[in-house]
C-alpha positions, 0 to 999 in steps of 0.5 A, spaced: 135 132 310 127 132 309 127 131 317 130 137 317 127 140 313 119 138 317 122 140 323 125 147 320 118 148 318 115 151 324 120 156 325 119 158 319 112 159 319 114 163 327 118 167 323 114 170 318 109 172 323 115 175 327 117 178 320 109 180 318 109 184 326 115 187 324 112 190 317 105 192 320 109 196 326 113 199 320 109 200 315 102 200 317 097 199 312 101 204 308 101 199 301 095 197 298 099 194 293 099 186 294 107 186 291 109 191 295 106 187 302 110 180 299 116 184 298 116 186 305 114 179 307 117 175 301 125 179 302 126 178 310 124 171 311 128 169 305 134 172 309 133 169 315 131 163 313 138 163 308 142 166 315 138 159 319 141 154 313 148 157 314 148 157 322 145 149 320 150 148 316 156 150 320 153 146 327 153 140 322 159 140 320 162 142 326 160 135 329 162 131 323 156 129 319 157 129 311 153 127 307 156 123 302 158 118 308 154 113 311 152 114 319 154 108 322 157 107 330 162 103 332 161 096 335 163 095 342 165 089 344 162 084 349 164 080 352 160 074 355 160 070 362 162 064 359 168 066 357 174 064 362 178 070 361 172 075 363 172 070 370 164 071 370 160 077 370 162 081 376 170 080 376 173 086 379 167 090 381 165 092 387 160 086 388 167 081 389 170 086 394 164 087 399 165 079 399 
């Protein structure tokens, strides 16, 4: 979860100044009072950033991460040449058919 968190950050930081843009269009210099200004910025970028998390969420659940399970892939079987039952290493391939 702390790689998310890294990796959110830039968007985080695009979003306020996407948020800052919308406030100054707004707002202009009407607040000279610096609560007031945070709140404008603070507040919106405080919701979408809540929005991002959930819809973050969501997809991770989606494609079955939880966190309390480990992440761990299953093994697949190999089968060597020296096998006799794997009959070498190209046993029904296009290589035995074209000779």
């Amino acid at each position: 979860m702390v790689t998310l968190t890294i990796r959110l950050l830039p968007l985080i930081m695009d979003q306020r100044e996407e948020v800052a843009l919308a406030a100054r269009s707004r707002l202009g210099n009407q607040h000279k009072n610096l609560l007031r200004k945070a709140k404008f910025l603070v507040l919106p970028l405080f919701h979408r950033s809540l929005i991002r998390a959930d819809e973050l969420a969501l997809a991770l659940a989606a494609r079955g991460y939880r966190e309390d399970r480990p992440v761990t892939l299953p093994r697949i079987p190999v089968k060597s040449s020296a096998d006799p039952d794997s009959g070498g290493p190209f046993r029904g391939s296009v290589f035995t058919s074209c000779f």
